[in-house]
HTML snippet that shows the backbone in 3Dmol.js (N, CA, C, O; Angstrom):
<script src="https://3Dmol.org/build/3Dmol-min.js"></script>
<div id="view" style="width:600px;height:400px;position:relative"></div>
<script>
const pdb = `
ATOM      1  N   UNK A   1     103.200 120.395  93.610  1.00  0.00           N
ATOM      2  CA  UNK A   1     104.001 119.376  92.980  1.00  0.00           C
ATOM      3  C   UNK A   1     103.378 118.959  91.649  1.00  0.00           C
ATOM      4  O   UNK A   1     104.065 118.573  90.703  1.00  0.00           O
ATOM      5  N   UNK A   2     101.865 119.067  91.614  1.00  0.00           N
ATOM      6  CA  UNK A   2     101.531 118.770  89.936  1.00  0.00           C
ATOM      7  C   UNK A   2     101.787 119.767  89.300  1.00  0.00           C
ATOM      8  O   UNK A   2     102.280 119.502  88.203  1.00  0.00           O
ATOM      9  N   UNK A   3     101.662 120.869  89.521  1.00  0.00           N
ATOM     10  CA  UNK A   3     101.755 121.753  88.785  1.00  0.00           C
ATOM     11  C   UNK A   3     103.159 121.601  88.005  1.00  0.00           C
ATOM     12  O   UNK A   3     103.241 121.751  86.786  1.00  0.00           O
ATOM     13  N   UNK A   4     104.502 121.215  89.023  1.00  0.00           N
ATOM     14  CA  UNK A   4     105.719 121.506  88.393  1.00  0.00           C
ATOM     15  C   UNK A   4     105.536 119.909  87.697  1.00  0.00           C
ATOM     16  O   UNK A   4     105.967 120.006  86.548  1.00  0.00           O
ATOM     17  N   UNK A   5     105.143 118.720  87.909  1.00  0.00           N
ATOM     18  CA  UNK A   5     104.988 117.525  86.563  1.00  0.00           C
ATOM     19  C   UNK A   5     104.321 118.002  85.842  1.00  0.00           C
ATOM     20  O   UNK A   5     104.896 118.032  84.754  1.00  0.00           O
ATOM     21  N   UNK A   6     102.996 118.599  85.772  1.00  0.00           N
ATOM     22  CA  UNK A   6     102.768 119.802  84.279  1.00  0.00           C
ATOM     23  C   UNK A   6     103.561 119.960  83.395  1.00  0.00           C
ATOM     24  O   UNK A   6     103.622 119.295  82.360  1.00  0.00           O
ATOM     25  N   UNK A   7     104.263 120.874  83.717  1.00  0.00           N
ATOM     26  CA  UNK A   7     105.041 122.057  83.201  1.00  0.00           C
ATOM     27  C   UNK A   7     106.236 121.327  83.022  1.00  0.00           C
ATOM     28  O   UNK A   7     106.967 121.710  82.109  1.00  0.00           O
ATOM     29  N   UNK A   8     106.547 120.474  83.614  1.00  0.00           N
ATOM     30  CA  UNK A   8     107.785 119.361  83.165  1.00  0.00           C
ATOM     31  C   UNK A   8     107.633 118.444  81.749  1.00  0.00           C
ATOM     32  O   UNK A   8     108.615 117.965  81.180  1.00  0.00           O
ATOM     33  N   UNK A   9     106.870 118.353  81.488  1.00  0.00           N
ATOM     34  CA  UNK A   9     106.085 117.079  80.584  1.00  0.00           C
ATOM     35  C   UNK A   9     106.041 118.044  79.518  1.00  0.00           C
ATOM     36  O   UNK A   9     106.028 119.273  79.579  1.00  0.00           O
ATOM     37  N   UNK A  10     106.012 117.007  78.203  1.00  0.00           N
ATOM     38  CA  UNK A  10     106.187 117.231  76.519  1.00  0.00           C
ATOM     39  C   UNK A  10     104.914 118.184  76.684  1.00  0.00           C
ATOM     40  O   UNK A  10     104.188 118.026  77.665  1.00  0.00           O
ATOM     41  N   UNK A  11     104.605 119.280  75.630  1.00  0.00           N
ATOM     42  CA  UNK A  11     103.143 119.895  75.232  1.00  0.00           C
ATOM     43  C   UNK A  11     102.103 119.118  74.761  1.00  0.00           C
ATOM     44  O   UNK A  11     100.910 119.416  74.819  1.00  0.00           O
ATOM     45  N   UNK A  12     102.757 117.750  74.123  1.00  0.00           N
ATOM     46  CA  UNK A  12     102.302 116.500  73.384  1.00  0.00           C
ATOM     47  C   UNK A  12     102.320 115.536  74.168  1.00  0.00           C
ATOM     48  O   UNK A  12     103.345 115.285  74.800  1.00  0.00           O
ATOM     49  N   UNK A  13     101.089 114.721  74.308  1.00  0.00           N
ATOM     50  CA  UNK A  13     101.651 113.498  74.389  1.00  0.00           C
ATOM     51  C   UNK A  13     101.801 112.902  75.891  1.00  0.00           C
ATOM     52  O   UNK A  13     101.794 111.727  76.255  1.00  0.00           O
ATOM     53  N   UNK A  14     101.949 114.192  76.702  1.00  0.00           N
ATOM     54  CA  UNK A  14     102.399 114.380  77.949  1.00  0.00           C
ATOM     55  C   UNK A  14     101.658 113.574  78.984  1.00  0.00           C
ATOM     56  O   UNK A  14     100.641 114.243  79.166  1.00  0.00           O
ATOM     57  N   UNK A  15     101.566 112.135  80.047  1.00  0.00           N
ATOM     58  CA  UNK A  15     101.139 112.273  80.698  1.00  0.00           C
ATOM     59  C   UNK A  15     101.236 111.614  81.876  1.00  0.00           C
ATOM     60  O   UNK A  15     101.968 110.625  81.887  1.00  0.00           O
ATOM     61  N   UNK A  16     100.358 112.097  83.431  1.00  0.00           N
ATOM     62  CA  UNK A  16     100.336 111.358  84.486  1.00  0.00           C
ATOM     63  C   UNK A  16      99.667 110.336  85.365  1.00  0.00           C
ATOM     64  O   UNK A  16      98.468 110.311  85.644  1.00  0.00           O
ATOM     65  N   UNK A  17     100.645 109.451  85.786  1.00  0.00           N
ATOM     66  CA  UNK A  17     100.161 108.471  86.278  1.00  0.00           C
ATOM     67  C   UNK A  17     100.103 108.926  87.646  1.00  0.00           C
ATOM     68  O   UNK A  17     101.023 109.549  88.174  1.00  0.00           O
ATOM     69  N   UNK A  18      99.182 108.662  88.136  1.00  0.00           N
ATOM     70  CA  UNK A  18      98.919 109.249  89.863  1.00  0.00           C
ATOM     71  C   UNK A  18      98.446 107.308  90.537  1.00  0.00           C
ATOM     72  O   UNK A  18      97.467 106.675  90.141  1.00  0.00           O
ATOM     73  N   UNK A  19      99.229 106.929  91.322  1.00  0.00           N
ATOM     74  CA  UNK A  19      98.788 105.471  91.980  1.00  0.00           C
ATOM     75  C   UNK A  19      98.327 105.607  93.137  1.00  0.00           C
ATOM     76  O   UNK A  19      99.185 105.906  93.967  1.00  0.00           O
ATOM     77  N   UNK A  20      97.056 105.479  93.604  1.00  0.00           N
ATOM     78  CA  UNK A  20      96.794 105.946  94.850  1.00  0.00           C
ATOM     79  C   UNK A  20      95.341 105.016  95.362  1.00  0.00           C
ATOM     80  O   UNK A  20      94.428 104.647  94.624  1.00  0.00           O
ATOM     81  N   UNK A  21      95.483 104.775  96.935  1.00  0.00           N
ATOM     82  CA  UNK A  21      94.359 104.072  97.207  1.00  0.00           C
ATOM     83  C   UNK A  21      93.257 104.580  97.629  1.00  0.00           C
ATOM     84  O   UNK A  21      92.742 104.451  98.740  1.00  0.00           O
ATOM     85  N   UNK A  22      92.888 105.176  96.706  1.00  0.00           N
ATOM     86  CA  UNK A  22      91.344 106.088  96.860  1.00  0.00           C
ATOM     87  C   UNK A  22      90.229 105.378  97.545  1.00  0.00           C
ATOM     88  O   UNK A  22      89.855 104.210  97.433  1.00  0.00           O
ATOM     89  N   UNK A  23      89.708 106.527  98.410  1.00  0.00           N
ATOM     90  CA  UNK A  23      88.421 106.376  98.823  1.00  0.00           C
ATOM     91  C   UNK A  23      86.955 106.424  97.971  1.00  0.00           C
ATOM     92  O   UNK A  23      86.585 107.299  97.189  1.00  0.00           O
ATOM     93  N   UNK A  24      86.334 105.350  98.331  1.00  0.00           N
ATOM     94  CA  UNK A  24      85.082 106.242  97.077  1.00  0.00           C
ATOM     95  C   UNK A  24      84.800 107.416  97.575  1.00  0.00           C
ATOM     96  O   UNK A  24      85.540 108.055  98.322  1.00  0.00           O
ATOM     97  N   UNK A  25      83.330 107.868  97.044  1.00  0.00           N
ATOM     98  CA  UNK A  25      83.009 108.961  96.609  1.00  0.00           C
ATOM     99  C   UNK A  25      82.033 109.360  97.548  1.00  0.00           C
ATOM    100  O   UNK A  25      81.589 110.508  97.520  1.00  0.00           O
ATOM    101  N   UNK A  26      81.475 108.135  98.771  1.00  0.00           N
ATOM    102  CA  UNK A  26      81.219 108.591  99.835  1.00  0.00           C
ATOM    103  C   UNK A  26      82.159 109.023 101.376  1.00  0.00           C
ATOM    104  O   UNK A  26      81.722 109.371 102.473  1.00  0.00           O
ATOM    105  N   UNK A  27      83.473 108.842 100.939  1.00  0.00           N
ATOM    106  CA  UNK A  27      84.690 108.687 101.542  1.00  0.00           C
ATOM    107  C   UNK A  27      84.357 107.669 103.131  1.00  0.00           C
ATOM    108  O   UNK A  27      84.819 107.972 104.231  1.00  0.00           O
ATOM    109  N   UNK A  28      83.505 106.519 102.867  1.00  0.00           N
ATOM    110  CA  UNK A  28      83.301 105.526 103.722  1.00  0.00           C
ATOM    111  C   UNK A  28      84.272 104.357 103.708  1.00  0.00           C
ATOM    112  O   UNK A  28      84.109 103.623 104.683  1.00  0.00           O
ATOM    113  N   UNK A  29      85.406 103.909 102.732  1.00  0.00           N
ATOM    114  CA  UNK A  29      85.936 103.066 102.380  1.00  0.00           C
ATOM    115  C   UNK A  29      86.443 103.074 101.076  1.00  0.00           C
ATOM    116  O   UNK A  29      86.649 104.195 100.612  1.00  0.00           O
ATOM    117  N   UNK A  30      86.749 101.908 100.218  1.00  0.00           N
ATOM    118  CA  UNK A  30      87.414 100.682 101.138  1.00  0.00           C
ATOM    119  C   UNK A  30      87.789 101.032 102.375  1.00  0.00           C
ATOM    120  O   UNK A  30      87.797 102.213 102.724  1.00  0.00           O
ATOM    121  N   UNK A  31      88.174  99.945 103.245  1.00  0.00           N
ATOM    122  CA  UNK A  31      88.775  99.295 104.595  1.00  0.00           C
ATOM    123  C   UNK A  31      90.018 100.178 104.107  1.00  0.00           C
ATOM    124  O   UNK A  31      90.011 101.395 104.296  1.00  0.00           O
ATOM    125  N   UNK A  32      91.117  99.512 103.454  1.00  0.00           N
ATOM    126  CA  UNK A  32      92.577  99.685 103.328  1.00  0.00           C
ATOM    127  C   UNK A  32      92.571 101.374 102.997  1.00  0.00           C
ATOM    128  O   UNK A  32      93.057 101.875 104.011  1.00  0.00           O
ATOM    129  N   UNK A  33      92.367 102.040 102.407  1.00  0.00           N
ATOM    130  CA  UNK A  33      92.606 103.689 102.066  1.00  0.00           C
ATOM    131  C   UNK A  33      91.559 104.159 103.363  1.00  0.00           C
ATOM    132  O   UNK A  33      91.820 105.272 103.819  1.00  0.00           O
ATOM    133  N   UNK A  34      90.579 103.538 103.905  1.00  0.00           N
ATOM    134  CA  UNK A  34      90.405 104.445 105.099  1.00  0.00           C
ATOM    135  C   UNK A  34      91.190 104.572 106.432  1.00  0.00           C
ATOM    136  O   UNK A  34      91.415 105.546 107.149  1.00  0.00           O
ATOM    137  N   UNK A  35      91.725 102.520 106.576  1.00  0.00           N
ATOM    138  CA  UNK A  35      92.462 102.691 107.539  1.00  0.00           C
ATOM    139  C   UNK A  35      94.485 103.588 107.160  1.00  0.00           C
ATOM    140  O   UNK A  35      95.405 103.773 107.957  1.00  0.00           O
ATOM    141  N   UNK A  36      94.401 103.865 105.811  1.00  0.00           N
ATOM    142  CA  UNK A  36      95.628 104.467 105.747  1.00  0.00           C
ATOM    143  C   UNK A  36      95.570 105.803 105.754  1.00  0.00           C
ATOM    144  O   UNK A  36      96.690 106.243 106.016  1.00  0.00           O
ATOM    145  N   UNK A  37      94.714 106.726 105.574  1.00  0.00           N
ATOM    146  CA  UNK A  37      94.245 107.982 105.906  1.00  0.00           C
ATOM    147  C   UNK A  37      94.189 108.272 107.363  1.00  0.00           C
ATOM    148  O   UNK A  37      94.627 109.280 107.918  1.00  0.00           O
ATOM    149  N   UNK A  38      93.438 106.996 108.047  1.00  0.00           N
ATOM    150  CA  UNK A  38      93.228 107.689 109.618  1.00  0.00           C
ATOM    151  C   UNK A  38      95.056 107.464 110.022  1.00  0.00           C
ATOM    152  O   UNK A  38      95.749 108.287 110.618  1.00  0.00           O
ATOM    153  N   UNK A  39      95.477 106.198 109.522  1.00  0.00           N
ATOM    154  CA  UNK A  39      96.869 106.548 110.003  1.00  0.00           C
ATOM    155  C   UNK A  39      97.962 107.821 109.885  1.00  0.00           C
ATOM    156  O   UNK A  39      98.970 108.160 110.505  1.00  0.00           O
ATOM    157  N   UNK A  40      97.313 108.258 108.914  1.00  0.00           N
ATOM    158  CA  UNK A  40      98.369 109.197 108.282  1.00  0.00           C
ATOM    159  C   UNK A  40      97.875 110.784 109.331  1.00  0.00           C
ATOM    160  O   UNK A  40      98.596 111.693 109.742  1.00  0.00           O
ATOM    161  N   UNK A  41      96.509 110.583 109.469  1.00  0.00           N
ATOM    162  CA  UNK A  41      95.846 111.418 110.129  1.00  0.00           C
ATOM    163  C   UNK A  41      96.995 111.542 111.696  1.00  0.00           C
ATOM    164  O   UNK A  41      97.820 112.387 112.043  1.00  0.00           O
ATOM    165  N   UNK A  42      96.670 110.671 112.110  1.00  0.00           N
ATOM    166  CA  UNK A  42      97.454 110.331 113.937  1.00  0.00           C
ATOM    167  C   UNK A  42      98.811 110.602 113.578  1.00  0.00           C
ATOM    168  O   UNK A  42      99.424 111.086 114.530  1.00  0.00           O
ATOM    169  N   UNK A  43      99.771 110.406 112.131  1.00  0.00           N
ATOM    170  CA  UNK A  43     101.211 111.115 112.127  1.00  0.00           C
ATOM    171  C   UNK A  43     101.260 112.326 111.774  1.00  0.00           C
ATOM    172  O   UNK A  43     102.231 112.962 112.186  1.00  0.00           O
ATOM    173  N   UNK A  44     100.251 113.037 110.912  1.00  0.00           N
ATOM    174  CA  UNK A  44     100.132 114.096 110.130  1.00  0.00           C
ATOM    175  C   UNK A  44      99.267 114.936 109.959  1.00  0.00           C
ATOM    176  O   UNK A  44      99.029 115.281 108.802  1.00  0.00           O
ATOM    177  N   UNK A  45      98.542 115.516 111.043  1.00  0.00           N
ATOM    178  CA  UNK A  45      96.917 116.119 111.154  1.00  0.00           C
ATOM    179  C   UNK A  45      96.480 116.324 109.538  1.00  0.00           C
ATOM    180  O   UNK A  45      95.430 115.900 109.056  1.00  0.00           O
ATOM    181  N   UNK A  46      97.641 117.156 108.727  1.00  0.00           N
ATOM    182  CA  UNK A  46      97.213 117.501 107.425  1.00  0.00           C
ATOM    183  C   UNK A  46      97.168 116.373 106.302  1.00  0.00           C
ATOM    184  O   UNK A  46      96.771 116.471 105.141  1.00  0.00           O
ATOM    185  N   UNK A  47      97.669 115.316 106.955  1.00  0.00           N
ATOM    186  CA  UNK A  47      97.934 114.209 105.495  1.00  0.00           C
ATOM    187  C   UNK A  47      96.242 113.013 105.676  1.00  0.00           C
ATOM    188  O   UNK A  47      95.687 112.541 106.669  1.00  0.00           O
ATOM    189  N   UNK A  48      96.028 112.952 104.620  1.00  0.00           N
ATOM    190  CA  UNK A  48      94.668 112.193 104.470  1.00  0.00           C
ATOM    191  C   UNK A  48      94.566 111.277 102.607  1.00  0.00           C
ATOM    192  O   UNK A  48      95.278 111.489 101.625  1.00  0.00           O
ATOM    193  N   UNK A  49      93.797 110.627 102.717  1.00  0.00           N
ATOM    194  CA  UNK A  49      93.178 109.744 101.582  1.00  0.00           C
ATOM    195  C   UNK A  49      92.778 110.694 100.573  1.00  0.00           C
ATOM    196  O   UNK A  49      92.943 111.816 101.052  1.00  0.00           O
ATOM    197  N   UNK A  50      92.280 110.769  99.269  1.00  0.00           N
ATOM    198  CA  UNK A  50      91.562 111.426  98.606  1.00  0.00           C
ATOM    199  C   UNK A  50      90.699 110.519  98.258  1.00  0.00           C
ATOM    200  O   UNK A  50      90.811 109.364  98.669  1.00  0.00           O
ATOM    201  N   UNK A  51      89.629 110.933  97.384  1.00  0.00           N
ATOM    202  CA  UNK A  51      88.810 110.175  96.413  1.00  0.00           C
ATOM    203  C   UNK A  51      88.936 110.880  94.996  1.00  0.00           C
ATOM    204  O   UNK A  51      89.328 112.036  94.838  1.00  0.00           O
ATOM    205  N   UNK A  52      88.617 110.170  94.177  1.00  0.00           N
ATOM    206  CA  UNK A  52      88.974 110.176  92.856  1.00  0.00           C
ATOM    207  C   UNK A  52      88.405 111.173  92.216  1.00  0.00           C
ATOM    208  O   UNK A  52      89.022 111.435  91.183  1.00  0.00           O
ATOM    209  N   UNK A  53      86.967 112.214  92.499  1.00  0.00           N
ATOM    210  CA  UNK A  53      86.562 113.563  91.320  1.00  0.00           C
ATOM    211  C   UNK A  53      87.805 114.479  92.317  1.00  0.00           C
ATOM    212  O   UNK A  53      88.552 115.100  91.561  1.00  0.00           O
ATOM    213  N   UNK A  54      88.157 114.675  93.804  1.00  0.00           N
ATOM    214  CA  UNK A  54      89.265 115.733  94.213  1.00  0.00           C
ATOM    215  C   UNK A  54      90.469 115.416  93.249  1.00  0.00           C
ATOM    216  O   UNK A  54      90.954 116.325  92.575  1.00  0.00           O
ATOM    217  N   UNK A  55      91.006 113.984  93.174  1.00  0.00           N
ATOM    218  CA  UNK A  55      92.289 114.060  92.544  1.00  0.00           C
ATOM    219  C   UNK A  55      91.947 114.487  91.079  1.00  0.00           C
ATOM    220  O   UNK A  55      92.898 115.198  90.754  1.00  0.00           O
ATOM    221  N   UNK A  56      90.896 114.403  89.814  1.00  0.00           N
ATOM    222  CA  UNK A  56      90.648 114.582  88.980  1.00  0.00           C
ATOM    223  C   UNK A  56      90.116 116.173  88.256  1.00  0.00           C
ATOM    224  O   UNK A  56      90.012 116.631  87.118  1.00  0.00           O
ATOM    225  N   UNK A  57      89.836 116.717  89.852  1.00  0.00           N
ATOM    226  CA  UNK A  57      89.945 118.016  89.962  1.00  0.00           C
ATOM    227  C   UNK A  57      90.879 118.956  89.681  1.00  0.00           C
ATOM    228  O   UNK A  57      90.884 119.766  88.754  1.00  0.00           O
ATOM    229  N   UNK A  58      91.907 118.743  90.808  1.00  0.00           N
ATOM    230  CA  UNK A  58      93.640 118.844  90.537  1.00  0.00           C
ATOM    231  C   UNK A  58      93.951 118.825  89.346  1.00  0.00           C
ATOM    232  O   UNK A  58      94.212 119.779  88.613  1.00  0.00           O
ATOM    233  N   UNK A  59      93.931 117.724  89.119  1.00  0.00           N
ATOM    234  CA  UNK A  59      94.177 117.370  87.697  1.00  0.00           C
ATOM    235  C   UNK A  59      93.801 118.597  86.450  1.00  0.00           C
ATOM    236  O   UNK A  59      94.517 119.416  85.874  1.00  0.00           O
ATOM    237  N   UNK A  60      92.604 118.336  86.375  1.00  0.00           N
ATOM    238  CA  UNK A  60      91.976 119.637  85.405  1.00  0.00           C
ATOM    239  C   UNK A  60      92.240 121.032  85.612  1.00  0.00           C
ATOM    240  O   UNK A  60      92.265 121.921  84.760  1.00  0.00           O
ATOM    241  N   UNK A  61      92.428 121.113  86.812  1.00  0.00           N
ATOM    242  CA  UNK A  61      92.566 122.767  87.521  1.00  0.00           C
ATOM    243  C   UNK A  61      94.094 123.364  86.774  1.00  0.00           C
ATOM    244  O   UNK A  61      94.416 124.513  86.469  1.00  0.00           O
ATOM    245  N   UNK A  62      94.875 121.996  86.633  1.00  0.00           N
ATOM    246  CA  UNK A  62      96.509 122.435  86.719  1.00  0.00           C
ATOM    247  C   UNK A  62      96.973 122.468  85.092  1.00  0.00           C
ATOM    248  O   UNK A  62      97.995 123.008  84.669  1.00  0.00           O
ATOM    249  N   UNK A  63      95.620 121.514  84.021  1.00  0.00           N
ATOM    250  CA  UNK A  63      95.613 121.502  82.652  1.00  0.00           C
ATOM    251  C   UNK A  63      95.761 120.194  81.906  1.00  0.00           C
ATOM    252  O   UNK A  63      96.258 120.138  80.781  1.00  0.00           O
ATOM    253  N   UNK A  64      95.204 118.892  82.735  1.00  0.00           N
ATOM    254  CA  UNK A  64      95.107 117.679  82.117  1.00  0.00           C
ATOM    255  C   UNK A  64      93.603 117.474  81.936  1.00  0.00           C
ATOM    256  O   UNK A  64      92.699 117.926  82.640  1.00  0.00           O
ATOM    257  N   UNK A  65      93.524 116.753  80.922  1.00  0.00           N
ATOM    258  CA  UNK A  65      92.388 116.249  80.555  1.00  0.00           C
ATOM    259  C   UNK A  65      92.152 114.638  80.370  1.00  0.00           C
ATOM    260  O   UNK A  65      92.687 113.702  80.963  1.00  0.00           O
ATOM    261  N   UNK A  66      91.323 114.644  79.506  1.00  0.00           N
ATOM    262  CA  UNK A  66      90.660 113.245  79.135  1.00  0.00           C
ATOM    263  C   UNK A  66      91.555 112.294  80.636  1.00  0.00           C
ATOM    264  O   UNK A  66      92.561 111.588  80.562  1.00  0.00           O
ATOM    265  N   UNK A  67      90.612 112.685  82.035  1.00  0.00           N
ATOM    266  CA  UNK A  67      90.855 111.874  83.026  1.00  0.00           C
ATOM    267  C   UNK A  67      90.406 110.659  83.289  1.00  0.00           C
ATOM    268  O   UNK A  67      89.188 110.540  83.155  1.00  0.00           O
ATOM    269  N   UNK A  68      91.270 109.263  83.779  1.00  0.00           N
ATOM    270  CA  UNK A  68      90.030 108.309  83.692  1.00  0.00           C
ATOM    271  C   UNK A  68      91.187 107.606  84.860  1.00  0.00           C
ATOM    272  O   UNK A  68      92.373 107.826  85.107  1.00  0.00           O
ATOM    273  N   UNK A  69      90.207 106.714  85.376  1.00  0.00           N
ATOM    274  CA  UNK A  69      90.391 105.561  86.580  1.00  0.00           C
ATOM    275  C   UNK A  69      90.457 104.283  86.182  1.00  0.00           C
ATOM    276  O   UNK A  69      89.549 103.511  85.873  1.00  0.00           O
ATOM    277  N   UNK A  70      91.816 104.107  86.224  1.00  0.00           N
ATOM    278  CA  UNK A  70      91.583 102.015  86.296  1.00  0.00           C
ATOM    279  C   UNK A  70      91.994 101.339  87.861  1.00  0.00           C
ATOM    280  O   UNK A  70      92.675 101.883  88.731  1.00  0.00           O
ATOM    281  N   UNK A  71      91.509 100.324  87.893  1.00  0.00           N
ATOM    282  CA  UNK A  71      92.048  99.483  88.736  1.00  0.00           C
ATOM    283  C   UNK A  71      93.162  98.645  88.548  1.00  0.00           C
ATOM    284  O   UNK A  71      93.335  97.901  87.583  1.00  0.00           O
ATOM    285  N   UNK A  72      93.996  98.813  89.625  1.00  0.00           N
ATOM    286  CA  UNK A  72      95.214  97.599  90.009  1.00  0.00           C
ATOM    287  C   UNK A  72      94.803  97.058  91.136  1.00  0.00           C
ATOM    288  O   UNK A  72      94.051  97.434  92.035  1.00  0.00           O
ATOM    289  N   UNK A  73      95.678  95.725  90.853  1.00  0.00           N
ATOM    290  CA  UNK A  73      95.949  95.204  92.078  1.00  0.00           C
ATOM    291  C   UNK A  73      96.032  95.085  93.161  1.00  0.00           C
ATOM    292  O   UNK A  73      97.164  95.214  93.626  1.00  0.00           O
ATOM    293  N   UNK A  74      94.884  94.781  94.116  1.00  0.00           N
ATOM    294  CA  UNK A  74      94.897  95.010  95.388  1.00  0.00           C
ATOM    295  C   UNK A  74      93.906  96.167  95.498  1.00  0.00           C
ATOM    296  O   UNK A  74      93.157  96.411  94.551  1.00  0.00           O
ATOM    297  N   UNK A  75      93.871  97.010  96.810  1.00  0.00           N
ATOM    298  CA  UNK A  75      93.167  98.419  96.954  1.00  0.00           C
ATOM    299  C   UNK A  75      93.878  99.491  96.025  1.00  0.00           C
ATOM    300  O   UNK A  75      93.362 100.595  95.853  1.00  0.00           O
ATOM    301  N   UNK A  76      94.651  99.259  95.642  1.00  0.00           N
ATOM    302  CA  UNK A  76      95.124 100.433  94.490  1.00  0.00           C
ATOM    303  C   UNK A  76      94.398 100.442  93.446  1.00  0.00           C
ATOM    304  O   UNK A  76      93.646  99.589  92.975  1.00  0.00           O
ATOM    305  N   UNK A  77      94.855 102.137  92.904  1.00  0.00           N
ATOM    306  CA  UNK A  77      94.084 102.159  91.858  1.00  0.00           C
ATOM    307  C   UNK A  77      94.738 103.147  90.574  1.00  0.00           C
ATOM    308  O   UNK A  77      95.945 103.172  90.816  1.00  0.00           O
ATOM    309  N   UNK A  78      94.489 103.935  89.373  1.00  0.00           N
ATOM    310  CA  UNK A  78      95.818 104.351  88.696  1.00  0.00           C
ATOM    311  C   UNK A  78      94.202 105.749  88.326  1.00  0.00           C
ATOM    312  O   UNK A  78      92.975 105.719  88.233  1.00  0.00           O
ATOM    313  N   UNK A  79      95.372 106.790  88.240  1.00  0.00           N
ATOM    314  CA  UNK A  79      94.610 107.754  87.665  1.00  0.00           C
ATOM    315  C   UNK A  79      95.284 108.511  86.787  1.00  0.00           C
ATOM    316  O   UNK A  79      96.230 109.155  87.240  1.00  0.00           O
ATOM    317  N   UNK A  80      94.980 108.615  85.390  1.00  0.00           N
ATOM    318  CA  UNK A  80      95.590 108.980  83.913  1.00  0.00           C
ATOM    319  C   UNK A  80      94.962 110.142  83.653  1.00  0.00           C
ATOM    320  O   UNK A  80      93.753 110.191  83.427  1.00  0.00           O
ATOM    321  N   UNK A  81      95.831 111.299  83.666  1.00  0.00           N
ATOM    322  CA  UNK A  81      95.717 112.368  83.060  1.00  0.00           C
ATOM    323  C   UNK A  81      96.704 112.736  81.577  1.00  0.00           C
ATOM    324  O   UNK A  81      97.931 112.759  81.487  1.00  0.00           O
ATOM    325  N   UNK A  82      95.890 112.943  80.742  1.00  0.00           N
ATOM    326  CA  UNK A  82      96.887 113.385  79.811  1.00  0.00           C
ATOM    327  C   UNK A  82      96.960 114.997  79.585  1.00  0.00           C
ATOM    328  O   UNK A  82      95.829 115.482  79.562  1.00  0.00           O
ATOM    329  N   UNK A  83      98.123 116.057  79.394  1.00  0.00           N
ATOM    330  CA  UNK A  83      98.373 117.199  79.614  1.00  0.00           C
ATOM    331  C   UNK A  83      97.468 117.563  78.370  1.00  0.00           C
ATOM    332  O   UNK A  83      97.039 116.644  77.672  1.00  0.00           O
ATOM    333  N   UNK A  84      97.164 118.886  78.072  1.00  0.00           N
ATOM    334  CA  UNK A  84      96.256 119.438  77.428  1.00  0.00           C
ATOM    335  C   UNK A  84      97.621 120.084  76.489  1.00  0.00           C
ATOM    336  O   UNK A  84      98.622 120.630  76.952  1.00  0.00           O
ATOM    337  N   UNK A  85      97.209 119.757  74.668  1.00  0.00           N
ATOM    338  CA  UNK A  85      98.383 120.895  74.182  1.00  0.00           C
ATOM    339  C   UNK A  85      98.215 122.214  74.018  1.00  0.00           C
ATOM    340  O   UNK A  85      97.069 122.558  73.731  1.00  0.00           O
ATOM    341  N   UNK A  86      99.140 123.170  74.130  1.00  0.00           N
ATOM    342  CA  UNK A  86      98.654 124.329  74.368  1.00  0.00           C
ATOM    343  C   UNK A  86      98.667 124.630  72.541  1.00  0.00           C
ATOM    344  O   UNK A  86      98.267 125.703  72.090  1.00  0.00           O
TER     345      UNK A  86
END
`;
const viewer = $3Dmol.createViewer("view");
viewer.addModel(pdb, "pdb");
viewer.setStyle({}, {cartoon: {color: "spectrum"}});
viewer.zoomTo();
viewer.render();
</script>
């Protein structure tokens, strides 16, 4: 699915907002993205939390750059990729 918002998006200019309640980077917490992972776990063996260098990974793998993390509101959090011009 990133791949096709990639390839959807201007060559310029292009970019994505990913909103998600990431785990840190020891994937111990927060509380709220761990207890929504194990939930998702008990509906969805395959569905789980990420933490923020996997989603930033993605990110780069598929051709965005200059990645960065802010915080919102609450346990959320925003992750900005802007597309790379070819």
């Amino acid at each position: 699915m990133l791949r096709r918002i990639c390839d959807s998006l201007p060559d310029e200019d292009g970019v994505s907002l990913i909103s998600e309640w990431l785990l840190n980077d020891e994937k111990t917490g927060p509380v709220p993205p761990a207890l929504t992972g194990l939930a998702m776990f008990v509906d969805l063996p395959e569905g789980r939390n990420y933490f923020h260098a996997e989603v930033s990974e993605m990110l780069t793998d598929i051709g965005f750059m200059n990645i960065e993390k802010r915080p919102l509101r609450g346990p959320a959090e925003v992750i900005i990729g802007h597309k790379q011009k070819k």
